[in-house]
N, CA, C and O of each residue as an XYZ file, in Angstrom:
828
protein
N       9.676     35.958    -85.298
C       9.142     35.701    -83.958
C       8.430     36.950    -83.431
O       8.886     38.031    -83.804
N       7.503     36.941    -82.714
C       6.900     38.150    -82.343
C       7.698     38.868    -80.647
O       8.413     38.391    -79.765
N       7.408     39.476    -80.767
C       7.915     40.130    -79.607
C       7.081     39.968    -78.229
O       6.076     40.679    -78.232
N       7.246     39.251    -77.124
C       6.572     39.330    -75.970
C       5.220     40.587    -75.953
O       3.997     40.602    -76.096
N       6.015     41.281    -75.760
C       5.447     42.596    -75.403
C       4.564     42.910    -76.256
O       3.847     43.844    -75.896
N       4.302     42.384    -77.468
C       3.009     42.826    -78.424
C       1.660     42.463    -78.257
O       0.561     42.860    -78.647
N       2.409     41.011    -77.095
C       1.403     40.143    -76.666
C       0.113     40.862    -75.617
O       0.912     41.475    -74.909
N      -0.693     41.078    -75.260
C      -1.611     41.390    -74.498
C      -2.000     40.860    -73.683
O      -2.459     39.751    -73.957
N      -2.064     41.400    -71.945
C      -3.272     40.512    -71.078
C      -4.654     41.253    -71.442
O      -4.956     42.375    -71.847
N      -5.501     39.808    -71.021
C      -7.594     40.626    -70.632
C      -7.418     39.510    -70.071
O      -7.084     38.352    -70.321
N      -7.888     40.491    -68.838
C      -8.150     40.149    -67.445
C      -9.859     40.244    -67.599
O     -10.248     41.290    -68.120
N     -10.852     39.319    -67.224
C     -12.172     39.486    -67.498
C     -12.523     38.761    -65.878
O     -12.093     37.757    -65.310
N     -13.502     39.813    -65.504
C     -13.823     39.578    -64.111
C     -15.491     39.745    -64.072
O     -16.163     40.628    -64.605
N     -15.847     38.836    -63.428
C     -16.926     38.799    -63.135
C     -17.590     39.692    -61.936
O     -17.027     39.705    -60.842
N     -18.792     40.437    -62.148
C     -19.410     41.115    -60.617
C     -19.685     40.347    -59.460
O     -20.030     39.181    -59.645
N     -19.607     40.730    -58.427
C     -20.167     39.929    -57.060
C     -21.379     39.582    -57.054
O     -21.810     39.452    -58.200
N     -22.459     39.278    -55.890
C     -23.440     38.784    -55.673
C     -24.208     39.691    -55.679
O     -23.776     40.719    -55.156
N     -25.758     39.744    -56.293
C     -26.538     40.905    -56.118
C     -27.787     40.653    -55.017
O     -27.973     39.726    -54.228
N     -28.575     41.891    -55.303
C     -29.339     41.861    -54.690
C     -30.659     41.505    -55.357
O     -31.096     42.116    -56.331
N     -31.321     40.381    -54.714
C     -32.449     39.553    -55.694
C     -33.512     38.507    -54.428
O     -33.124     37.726    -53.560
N     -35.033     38.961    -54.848
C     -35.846     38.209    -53.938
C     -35.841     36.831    -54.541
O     -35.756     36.514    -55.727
N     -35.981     35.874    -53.165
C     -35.320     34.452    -53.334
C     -36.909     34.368    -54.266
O     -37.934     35.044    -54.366
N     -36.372     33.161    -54.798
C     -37.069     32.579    -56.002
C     -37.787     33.142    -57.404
O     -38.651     32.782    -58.204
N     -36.794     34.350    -57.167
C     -37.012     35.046    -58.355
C     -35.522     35.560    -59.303
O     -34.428     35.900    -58.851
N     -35.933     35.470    -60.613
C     -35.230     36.200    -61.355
C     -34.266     37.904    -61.200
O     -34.888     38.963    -61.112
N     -33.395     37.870    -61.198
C     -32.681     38.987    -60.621
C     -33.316     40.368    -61.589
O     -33.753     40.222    -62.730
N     -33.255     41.652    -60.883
C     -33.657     42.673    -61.962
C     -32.660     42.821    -62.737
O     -31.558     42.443    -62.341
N     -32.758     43.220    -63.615
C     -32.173     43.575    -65.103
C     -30.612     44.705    -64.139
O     -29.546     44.106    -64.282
N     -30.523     45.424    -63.703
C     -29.589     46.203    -63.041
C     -29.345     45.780    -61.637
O     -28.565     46.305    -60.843
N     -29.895     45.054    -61.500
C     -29.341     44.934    -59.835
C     -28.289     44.832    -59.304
O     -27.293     44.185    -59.631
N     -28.628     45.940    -57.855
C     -27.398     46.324    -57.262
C     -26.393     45.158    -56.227
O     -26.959     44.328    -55.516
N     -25.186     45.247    -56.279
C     -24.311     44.649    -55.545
C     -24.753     44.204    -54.285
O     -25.500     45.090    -53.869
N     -24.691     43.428    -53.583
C     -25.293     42.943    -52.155
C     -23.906     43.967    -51.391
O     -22.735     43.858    -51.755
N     -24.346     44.846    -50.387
C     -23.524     45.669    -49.467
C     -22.915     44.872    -48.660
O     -23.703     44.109    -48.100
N     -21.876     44.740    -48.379
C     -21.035     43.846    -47.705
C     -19.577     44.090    -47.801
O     -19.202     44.648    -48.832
N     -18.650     43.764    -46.879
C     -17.371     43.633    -46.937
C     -16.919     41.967    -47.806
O     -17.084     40.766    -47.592
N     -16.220     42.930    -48.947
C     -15.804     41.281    -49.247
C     -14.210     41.481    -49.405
O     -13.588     42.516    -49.643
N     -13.774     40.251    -49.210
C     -12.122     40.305    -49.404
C     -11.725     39.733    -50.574
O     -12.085     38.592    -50.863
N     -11.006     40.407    -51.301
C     -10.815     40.476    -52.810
C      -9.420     39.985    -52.797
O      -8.963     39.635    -53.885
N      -8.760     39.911    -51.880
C      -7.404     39.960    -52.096
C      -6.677     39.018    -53.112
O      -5.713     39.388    -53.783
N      -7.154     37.926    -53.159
C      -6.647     36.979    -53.850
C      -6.720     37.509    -55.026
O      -5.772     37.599    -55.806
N      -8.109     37.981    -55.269
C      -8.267     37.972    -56.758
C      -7.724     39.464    -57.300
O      -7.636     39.862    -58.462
N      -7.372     40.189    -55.971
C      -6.589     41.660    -56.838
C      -4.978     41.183    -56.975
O      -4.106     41.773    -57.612
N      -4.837     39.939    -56.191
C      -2.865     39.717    -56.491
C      -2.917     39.112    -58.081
O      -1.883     38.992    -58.737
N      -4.293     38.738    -58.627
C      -4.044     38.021    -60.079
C      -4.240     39.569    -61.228
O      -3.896     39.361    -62.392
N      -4.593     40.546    -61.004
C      -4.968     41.455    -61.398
C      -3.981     42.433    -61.714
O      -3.224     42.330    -60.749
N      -3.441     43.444    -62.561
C      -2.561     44.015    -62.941
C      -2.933     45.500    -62.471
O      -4.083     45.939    -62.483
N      -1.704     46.274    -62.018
C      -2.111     47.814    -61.717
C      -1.431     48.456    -63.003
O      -0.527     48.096    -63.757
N      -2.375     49.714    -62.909
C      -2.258     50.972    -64.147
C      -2.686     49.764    -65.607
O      -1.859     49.427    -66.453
N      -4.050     49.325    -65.576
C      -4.317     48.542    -66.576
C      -6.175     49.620    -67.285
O      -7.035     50.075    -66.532
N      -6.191     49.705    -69.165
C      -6.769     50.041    -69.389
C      -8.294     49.044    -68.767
O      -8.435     47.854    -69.049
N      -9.264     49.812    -67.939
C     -10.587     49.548    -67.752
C     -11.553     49.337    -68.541
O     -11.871     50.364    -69.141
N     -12.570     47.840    -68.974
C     -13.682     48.204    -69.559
C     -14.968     47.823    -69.121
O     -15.274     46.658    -69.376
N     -15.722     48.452    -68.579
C     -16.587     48.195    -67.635
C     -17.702     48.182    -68.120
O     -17.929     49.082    -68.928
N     -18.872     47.136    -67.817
C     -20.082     46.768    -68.428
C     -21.012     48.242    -67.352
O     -20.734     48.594    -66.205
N     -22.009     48.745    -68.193
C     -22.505     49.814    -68.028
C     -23.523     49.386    -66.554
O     -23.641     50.283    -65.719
N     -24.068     48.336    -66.340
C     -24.951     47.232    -65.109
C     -23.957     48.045    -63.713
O     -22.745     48.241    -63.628
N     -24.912     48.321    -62.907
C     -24.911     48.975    -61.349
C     -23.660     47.779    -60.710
O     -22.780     48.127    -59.924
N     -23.785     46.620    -61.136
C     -23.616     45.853    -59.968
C     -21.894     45.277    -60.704
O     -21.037     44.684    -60.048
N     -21.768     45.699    -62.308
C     -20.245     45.583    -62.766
C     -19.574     46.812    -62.249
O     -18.412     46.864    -61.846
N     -20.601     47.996    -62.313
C     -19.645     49.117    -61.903
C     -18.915     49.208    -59.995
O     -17.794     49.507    -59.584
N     -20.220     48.783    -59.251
C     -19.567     49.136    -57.824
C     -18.777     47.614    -58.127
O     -17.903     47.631    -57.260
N     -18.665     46.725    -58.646
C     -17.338     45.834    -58.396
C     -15.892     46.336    -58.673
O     -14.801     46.214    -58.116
N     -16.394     46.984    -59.835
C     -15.108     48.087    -60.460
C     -14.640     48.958    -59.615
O     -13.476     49.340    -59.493
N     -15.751     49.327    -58.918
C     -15.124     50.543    -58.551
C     -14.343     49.550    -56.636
O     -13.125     49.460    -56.483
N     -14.967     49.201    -55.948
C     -14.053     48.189    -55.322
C     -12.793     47.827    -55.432
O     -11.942     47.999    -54.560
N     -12.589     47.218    -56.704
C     -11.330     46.973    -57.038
C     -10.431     47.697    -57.563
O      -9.237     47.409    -57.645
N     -11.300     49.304    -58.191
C     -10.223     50.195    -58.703
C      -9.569     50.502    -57.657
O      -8.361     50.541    -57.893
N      -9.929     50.819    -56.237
C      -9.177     51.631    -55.349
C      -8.097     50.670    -54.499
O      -7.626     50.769    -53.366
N      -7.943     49.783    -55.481
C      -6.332     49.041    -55.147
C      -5.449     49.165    -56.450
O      -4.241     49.401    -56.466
N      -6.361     48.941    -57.654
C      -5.420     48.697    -58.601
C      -5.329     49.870    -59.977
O      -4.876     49.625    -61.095
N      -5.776     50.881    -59.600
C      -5.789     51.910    -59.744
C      -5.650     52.240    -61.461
O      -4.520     52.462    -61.896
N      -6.592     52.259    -62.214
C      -6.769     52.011    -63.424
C      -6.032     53.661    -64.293
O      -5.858     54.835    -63.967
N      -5.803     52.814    -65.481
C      -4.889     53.897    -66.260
C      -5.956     54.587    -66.797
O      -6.063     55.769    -66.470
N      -6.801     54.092    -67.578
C      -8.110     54.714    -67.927
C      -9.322     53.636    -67.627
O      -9.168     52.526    -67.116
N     -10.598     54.239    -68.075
C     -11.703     53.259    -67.323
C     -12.656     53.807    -68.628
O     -12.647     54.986    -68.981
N     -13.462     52.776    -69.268
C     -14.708     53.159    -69.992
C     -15.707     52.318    -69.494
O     -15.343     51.427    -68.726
N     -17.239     52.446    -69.856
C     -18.610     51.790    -70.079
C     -18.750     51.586    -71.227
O     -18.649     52.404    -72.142
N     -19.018     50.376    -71.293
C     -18.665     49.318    -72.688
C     -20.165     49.286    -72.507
O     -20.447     48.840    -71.395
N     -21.727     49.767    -73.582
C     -22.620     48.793    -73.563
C     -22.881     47.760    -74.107
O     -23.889     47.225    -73.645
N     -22.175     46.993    -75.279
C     -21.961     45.846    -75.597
C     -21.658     45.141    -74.537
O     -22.112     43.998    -74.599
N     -20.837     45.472    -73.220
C     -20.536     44.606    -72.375
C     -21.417     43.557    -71.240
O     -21.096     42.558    -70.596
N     -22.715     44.387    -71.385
C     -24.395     44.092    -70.225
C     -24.192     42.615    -70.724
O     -23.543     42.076    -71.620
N     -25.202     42.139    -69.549
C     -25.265     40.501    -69.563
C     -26.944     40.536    -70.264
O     -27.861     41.358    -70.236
N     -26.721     38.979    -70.965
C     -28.298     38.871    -71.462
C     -29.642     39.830    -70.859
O     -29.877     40.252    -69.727
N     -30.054     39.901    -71.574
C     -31.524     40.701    -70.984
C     -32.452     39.817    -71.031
O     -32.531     39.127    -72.048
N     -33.107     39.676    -70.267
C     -33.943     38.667    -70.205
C     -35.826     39.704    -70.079
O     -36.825     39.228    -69.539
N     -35.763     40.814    -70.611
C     -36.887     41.390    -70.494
C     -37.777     41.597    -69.517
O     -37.546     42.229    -68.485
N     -38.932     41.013    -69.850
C     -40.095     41.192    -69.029
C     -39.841     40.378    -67.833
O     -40.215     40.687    -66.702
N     -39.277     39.468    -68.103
C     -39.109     38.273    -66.980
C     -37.787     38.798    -66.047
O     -36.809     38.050    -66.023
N     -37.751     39.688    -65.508
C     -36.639     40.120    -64.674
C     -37.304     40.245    -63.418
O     -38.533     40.195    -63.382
N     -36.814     40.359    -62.669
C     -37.558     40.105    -61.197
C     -39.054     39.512    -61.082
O     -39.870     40.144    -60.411
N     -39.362     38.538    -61.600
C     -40.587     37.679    -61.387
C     -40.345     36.828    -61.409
O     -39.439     36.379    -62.110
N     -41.343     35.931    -60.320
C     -41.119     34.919    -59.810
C     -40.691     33.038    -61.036
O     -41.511     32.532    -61.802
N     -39.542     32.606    -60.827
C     -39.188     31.528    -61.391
C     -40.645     30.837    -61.657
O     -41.025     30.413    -62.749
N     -41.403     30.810    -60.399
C     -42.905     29.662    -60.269
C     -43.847     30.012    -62.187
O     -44.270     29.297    -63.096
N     -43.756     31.396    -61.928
C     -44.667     32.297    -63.026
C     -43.979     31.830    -64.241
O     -44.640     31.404    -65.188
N     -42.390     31.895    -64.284
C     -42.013     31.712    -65.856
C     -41.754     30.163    -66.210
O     -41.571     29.844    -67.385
N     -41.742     29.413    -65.405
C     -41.719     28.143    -65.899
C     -42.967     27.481    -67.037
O     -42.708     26.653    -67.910
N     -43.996     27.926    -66.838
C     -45.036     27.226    -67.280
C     -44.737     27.587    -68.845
O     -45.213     26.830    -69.690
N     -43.979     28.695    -69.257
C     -43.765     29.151    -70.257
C     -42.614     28.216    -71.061
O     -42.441     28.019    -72.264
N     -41.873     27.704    -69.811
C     -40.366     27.143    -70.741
C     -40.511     25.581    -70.310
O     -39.571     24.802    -70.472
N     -41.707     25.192    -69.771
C     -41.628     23.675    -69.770
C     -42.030     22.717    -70.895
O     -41.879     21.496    -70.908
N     -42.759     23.770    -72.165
C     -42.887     22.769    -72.896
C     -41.665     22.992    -73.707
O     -40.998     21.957    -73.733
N     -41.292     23.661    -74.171
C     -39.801     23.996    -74.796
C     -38.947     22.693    -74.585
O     -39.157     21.777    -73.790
N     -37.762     22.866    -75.652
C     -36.356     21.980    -75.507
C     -35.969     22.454    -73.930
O     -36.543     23.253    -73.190
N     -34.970     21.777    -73.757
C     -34.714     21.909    -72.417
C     -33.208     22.011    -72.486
O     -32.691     21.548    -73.502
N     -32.103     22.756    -71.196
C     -30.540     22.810    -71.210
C     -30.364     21.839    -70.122
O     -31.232     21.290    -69.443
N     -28.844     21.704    -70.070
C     -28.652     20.272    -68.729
C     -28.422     21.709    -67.810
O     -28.845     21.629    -66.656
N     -27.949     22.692    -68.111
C     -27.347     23.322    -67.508
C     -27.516     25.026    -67.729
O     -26.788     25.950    -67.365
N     -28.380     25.016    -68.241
C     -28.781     26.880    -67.975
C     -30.059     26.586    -67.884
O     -30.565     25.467    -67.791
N     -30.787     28.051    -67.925
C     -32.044     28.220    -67.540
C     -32.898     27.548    -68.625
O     -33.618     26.551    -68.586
N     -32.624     28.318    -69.498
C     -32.947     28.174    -70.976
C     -32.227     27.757    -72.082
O     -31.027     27.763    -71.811
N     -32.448     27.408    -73.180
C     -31.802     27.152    -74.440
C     -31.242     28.534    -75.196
O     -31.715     29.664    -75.321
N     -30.264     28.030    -75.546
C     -29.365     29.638    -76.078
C     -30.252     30.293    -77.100
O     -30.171     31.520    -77.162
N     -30.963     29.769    -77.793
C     -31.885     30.237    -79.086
C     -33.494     30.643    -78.313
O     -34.500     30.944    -78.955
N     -33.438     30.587    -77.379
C     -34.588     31.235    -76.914
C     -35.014     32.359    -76.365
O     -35.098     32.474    -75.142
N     -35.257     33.093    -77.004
C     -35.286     34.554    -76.622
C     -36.412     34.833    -75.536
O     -37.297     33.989    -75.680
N     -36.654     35.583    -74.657
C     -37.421     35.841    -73.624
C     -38.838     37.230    -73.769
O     -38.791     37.843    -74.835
N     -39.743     37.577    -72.984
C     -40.262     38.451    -74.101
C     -39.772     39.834    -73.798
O     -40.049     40.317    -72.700
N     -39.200     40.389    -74.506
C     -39.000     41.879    -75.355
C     -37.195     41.789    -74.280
O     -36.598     42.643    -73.626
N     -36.894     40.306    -74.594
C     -35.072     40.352    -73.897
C     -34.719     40.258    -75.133
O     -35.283     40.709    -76.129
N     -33.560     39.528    -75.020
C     -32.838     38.584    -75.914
C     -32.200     37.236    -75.665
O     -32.252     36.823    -74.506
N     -31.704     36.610    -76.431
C     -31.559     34.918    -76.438
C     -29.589     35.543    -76.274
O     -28.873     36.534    -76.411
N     -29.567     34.143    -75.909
C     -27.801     33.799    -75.228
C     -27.189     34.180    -76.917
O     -26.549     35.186    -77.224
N     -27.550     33.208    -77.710
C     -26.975     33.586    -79.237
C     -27.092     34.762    -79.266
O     -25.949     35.189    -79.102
N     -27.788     35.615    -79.377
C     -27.593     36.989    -79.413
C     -26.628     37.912    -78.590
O     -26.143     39.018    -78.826
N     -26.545     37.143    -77.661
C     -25.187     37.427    -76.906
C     -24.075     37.618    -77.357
O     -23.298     38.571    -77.419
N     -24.092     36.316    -77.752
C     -22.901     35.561    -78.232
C     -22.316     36.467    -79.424
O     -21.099     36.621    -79.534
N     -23.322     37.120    -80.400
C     -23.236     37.796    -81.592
C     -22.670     39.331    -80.988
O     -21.791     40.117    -81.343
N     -23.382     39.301    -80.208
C     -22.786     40.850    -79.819
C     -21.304     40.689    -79.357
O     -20.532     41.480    -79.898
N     -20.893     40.033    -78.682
C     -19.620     39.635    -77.882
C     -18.648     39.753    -79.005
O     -17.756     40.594    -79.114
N     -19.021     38.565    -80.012
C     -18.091     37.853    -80.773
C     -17.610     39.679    -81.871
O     -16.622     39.767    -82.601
N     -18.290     40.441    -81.711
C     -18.372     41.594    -82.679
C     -17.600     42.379    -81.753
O     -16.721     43.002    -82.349
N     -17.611     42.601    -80.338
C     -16.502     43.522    -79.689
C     -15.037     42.211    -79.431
O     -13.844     42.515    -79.434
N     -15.403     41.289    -79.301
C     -14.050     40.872    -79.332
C     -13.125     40.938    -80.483
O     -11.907     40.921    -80.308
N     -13.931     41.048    -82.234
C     -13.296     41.143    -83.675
C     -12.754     42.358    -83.112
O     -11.528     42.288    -83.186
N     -13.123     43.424    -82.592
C     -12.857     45.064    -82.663
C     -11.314     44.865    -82.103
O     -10.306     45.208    -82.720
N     -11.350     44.147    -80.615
C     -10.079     43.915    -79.715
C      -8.972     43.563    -80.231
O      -7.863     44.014    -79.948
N      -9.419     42.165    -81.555
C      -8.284     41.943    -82.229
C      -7.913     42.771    -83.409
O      -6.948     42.504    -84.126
N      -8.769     43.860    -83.601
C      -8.362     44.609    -84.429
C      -7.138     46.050    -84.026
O      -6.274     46.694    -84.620
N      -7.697     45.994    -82.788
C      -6.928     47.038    -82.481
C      -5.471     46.971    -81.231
O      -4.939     45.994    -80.705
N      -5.237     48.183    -81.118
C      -3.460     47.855    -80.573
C      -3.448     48.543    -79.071
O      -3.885     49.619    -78.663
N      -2.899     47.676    -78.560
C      -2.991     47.760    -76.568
C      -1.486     48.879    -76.366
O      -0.866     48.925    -77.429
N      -0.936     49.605    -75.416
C      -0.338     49.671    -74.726
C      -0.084     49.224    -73.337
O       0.939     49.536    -72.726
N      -1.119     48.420    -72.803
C      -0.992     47.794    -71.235
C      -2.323     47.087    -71.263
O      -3.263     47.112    -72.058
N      -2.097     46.460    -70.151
C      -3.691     45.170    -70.159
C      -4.099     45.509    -69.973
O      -3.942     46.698    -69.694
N      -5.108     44.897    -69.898
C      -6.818     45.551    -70.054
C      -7.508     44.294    -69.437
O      -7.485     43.064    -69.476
N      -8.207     45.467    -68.777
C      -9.356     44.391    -67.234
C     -10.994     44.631    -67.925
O     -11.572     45.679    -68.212
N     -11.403     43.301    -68.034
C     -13.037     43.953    -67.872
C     -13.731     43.418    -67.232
O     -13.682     42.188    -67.197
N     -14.715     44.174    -66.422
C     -15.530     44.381    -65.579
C     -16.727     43.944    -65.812
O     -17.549     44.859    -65.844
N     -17.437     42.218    -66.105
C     -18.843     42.101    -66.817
C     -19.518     41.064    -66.099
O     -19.516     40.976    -64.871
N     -20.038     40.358    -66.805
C     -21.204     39.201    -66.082
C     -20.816     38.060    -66.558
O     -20.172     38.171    -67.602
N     -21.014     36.703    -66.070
C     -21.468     35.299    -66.614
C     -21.411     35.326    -67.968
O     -20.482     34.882    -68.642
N     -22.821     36.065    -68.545
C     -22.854     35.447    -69.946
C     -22.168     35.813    -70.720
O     -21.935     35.165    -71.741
N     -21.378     37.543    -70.326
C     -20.593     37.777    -71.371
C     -19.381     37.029    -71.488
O     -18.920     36.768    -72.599
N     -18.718     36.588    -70.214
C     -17.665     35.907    -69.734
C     -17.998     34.963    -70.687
O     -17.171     34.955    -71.599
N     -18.843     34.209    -70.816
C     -19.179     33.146    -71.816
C     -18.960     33.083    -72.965
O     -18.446     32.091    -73.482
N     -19.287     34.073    -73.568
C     -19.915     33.992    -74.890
C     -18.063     34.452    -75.433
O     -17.326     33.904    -76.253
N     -17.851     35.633    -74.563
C     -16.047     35.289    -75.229
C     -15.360     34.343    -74.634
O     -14.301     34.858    -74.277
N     -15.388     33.412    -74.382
C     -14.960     32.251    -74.277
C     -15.132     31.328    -75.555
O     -14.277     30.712    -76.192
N     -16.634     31.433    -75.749
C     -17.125     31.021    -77.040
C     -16.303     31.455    -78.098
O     -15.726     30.672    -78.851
N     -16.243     32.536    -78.166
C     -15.562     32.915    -79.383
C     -14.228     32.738    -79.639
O     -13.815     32.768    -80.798
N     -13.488     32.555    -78.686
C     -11.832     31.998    -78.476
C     -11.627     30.911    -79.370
O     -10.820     30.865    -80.299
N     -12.890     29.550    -78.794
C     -12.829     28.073    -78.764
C     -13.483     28.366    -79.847
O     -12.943     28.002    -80.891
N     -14.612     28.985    -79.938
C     -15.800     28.422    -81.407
C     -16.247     28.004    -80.782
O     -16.408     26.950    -81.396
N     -16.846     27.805    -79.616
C     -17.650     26.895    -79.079
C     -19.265     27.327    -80.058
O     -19.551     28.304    -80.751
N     -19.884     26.322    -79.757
C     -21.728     26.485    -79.656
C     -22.297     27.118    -78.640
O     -21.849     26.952    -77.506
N     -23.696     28.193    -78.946
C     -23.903     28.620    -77.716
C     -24.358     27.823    -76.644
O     -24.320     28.107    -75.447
N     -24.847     26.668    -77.247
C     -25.260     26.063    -76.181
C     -24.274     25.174    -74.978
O     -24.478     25.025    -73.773
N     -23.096     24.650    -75.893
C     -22.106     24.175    -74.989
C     -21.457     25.457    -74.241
O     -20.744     25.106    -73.301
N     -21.538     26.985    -74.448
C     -21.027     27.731    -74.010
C     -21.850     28.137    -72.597
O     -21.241     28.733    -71.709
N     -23.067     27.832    -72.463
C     -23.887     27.794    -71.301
C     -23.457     26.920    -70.464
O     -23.839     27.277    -69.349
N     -22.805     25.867    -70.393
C     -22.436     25.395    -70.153
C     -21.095     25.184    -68.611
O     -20.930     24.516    -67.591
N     -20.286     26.549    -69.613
C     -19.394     27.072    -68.418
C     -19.850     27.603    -67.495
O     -20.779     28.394    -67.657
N     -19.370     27.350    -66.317
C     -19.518     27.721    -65.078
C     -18.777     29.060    -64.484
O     -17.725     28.748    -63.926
N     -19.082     30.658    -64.454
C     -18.538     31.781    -63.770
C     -18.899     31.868    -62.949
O     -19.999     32.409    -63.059
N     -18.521     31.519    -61.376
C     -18.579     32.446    -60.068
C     -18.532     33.563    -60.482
O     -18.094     34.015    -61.540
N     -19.276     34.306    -59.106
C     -19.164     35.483    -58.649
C     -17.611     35.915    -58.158
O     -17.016     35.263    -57.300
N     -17.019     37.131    -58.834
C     -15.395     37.388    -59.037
C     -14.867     36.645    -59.484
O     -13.651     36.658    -59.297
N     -15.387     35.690    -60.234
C     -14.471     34.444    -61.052
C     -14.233     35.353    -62.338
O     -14.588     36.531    -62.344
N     -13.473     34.609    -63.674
C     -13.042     34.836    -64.330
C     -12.317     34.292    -65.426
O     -12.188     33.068    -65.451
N     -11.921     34.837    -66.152
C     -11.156     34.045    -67.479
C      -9.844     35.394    -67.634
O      -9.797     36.614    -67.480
N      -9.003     34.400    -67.985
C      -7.471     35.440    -67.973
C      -7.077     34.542    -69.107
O      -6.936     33.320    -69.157
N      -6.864     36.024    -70.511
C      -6.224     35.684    -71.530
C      -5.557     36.581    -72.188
O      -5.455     37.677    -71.637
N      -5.022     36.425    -73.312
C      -3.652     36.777    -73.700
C      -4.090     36.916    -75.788
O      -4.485     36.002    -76.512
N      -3.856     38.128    -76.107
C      -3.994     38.566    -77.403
C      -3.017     39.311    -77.921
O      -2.461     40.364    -77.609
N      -2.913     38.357    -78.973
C      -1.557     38.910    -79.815
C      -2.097     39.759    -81.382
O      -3.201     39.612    -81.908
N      -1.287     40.393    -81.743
C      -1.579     41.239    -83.008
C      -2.365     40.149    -84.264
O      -2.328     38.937    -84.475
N      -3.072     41.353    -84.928
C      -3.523     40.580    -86.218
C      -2.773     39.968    -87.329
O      -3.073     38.925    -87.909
N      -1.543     40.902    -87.610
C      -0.612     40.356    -88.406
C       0.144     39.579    -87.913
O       0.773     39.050    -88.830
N       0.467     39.177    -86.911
C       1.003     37.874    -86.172
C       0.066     36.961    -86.098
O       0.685     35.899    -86.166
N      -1.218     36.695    -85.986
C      -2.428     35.547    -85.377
C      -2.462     35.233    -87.207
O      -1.883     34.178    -87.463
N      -2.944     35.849    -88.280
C      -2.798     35.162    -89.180
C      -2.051     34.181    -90.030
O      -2.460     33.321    -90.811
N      -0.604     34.613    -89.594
C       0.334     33.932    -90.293
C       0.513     32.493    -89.806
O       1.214     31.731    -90.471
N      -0.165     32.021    -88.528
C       0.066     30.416    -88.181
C      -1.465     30.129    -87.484
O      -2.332     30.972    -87.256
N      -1.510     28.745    -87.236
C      -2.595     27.949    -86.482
C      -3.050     28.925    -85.626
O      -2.654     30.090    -85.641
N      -3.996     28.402    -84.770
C      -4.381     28.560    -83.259
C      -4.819     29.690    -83.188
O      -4.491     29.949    -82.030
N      -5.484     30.866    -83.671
C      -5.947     32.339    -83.649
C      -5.064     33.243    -82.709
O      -3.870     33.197    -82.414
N      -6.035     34.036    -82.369
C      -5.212     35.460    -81.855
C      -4.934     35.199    -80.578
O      -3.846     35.413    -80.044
N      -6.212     34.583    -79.890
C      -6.239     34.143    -78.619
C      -5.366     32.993    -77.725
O      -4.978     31.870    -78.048
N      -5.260     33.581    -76.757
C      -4.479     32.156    -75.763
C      -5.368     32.314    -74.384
O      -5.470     33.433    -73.882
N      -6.140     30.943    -73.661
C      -6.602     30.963    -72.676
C      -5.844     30.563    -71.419
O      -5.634     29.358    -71.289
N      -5.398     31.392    -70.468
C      -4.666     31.025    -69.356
C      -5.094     30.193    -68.468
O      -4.521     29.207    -68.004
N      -6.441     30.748    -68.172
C      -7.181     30.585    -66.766
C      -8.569     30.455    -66.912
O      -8.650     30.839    -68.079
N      -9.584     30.225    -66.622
C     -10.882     30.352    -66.258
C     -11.228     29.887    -65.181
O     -11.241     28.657    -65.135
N     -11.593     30.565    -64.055
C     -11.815     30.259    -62.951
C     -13.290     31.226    -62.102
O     -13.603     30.975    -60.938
């Protein structure tokens, strides 16, 4: 039987609302919208003295840093694997301008774009997904002393989700992350996840 305690939380939190001219594409870094927000709920689901991994983006860090000064992190890094899709050239320009580009294209019920479509000089959601699925192998490779919070966006929130389930990228567009929403899960050792069904992962929550 494995021991509780080998078991792991990741706590994965999404950034707040940014700052972005209406009917346009958000910039590639954009900053946090300045505001008082009340977190409380979501710092009572949150663990104190927990290792930090924070997506390198302006608007993951001041969320981080918000919430560090309640829950007061044991250590804190900038993960750049952690950034949300890049969507390139098309970052703050107007939705009107990039449509003409993606209307003849396949089409999603539910994202902007199709996961295999890369943007010019961004990258595509699958590529996401590839990067993700490569720091989450690392996570299960390696060994926790206390949970671990990270600090990222939507798509990354996604794409390890994806990789939990196996999902497709495209059904993985699919999921829905609010702003401070999240996914809360639970990772157990490698030599324990091999020996039976169901992988390393356990999904608690996504909200």
């Amino acid at each position: 039987m494995i021991n509780e305690h080998e078991i792991i939380k990741f706590h994965f939190v999404r950034h707040g609302p940014v700052v972005k001219q209406a009917g346009h594409l958000p910039a590639y870094d954009a900053p946090l919208i300045e505001q008082d927000y009340d977190l409380a709920d979501l710092i009572e689901t949150l663990p104190k003295n927990a290792d930090w991994h924070v997506s390198p983006l302006q608007r993951a860090r001041q969320t981080a840093a918000i919430l560090s000064q309640t829950l007061l992190p044991r250590s804190q890094n900038i993960v750049p694997n952690l950034a949300e899709q890049n969507f390139g050239d098309w970052h703050d320009q107007p939705i009107a301008d990039i449509w003409p580009y993606l209307d003849a294209l396949p089409k999603h019920n539910w994202a902007f774009m199709t996961a295999d479509f890369c943007p010019p000089n961004g990258e595509s959601f699958a590529t996401q997904m590839r990067r993700m699925a490569a720091w989450c192998k690392s996570q299960e490779r390696g060994s926790f002393e206390t949970a671990q919070i990270i600090v990222a966006h939507a798509g990354t929130i996604r794409a390890v989700i994806a990789h939990i389930l196996g999902l497709s990228a495209d059904n993985a567009q699919a999921i829905e992350i609010p702003h401070f929403g999240g996914l809360h899960a639970s990772l157990m050792p490698a030599k324990q996840a091999t020996k039976h069904r169901g992988g390393a992962w356990q999904i608690h929550r996504i909200a």
